[in-house]
C-alpha positions as CSV (number, residue, x, y, z in Angstrom):
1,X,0.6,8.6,2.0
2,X,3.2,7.0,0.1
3,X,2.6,6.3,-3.8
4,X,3.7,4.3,-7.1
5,X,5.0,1.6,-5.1
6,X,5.9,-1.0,-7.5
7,X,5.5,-5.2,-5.5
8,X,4.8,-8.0,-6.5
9,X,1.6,-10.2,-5.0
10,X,3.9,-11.5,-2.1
11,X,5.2,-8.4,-1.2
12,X,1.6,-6.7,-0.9
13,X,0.9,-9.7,1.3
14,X,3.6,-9.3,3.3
15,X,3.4,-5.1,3.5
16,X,-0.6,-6.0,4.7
17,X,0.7,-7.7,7.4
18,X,3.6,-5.8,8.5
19,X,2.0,-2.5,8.8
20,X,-1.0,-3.2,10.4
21,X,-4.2,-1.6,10.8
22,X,-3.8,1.8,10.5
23,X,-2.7,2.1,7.0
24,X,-4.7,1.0,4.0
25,X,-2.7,-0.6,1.2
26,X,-4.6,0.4,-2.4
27,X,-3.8,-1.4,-5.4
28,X,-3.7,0.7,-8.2
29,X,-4.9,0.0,-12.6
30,X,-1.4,-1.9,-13.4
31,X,-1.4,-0.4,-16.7
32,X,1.3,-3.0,-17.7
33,X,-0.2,-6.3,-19.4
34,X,1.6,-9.5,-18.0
35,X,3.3,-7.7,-15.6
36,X,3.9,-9.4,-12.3
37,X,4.2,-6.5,-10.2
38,X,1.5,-4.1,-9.0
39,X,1.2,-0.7,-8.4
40,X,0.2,0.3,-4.9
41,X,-0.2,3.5,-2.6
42,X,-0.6,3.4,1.0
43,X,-2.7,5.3,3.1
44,X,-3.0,6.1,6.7
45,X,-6.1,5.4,8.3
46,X,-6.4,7.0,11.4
47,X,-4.2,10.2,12.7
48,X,-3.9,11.4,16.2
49,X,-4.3,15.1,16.1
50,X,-3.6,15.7,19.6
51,X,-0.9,18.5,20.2
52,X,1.1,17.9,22.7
C-alpha cells in the first residue's frame, strides 16, 4: 500500500486508469481548505499467494 500521495483531480484520474483493477485508489479528508490537490493512498486489491 502506498500512502500520502499528494495529486491533483487529473492525476487521480489518470493513476485510476493506469493501474488498473487490482489496486484501489482511496482519497483521503484533504485537511487543506482550497487546496487543489488531494490526498490519496493506494491499495492492492487482490494478491496471489502462491509460492512458487
Amino acid at each position: 500500500m502506498l500512502k500520502n500521495l499528494h495529486l491533483d483531480p487529473s492525476e487521480i484520474d489518470t493513476l485510476q486508469g493506469l493501474i488498473g483493477r487490482q489496486w484501489q485508489v482511496i482519497e483521503e479528508d484533504n485537511e487543506e481548505v482550497g487546496s487543489v490537490q488531494r490526498i490519496v493512498s493506494i491499495k492492492l486489491l487482490y494478491r496471489n499467494d502462491d509460492s512458487f
